[in-house]
N, C-alpha and C positions, 0 to 999 in steps of 0.2 A: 504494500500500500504506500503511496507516494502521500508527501506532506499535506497537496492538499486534500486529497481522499481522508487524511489524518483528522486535518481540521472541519470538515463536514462531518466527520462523524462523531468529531466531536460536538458542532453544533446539533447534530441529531438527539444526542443523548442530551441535552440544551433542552430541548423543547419539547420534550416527553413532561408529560400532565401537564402542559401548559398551553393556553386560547392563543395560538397564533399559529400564523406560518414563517417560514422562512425563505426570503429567496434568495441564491448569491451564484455571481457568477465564477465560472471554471472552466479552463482547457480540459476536454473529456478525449481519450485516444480510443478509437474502437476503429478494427479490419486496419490498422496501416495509418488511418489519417485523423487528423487533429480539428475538432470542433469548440467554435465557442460557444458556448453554453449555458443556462442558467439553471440552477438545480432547486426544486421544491422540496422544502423541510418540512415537515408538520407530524405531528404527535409521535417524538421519536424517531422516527425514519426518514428517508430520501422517498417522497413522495414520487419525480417524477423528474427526467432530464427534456430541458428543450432546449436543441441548437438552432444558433444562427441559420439561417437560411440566404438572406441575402446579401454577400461580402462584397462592400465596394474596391474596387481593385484601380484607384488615382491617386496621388499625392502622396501625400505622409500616412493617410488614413488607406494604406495598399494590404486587409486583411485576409484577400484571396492570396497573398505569399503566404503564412503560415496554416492558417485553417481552409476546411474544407465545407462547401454549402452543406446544411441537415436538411434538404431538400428531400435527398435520398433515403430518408429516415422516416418520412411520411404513415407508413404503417409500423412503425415502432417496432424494433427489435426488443427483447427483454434480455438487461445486463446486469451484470454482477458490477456494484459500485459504491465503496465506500463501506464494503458488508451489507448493502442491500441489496434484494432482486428492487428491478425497477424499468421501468420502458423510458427508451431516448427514443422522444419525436417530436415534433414542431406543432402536434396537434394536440394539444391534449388540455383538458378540461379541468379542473380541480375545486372540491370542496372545503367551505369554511363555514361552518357553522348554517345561517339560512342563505348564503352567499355563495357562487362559484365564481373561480376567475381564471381566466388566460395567462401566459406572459407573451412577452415582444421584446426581442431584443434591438437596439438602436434602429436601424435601418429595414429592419425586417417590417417596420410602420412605413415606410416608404412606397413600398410599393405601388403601383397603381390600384390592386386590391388587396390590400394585405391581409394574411392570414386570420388576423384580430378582428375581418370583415365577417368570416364565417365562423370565429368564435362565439362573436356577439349573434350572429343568427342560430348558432348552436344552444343558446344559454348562459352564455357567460356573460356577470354583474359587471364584472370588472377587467378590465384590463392593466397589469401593472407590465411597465416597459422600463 
């Protein structure tokens, strides 16, 4: 387990018996290639991985050199992370109490439709990005 696999799992055990979630972002390596990521905590565990999908690749902001779109991750593999099972994909729904929410990472609201378009048509209160 690498440091920061270390430290989510340490914020996992953080948030057991306690009203909230957590979300924080991580480089996630799965098959070969490196995504950016944002990881949901909630009551003890990694609720759920969602990567980047849309990497701008200009300037200083050039994040298609290290990572890779989570485009391809669409129907969610289930991985081992942090000591949880859990699904890495860009679609995914999550509950909070009478609440569910999405996330969005930077750019992935850019889009012409972006995925948070059919979050919100799916159910989802919120979107945090």
């Amino acid at each position: 387990m690498n440091k920061c696999e270390e430290e989510i799992a340490w914020l996992a055990e953080f948030s057991y018996e306690k009203d909230i979630a957590i979300i924080v972002g991580a480089p996630i390596s799965l098959g070969g290639r490196l995504y950016n990521c944002a990881v949901v905590i909630k009551d003890g565990e990694v609720k759920g991985i969602i990567p980047k999908t849309y990497l701008p690749a200009h300037g200083d902001n050039c994040q298609a050199r290290w990572f890779s779109s989570g485009s391809d991750l669409i129907h969610g593999p289930e991985i081992t992370y942090a000591g949880f099972e859990c699904i890495i994909s860009p679609n995914m729904i999550f509950e909070l109490g009478d609440a569910s929410f999405a996330v969005q990472i930077g750019e992935d609201l850019w889009n012409p439709i972006p995925q948070a378009s059919y979050h919100a048509l799916a159910g989802a209160h919120i979107i945090a990005t």
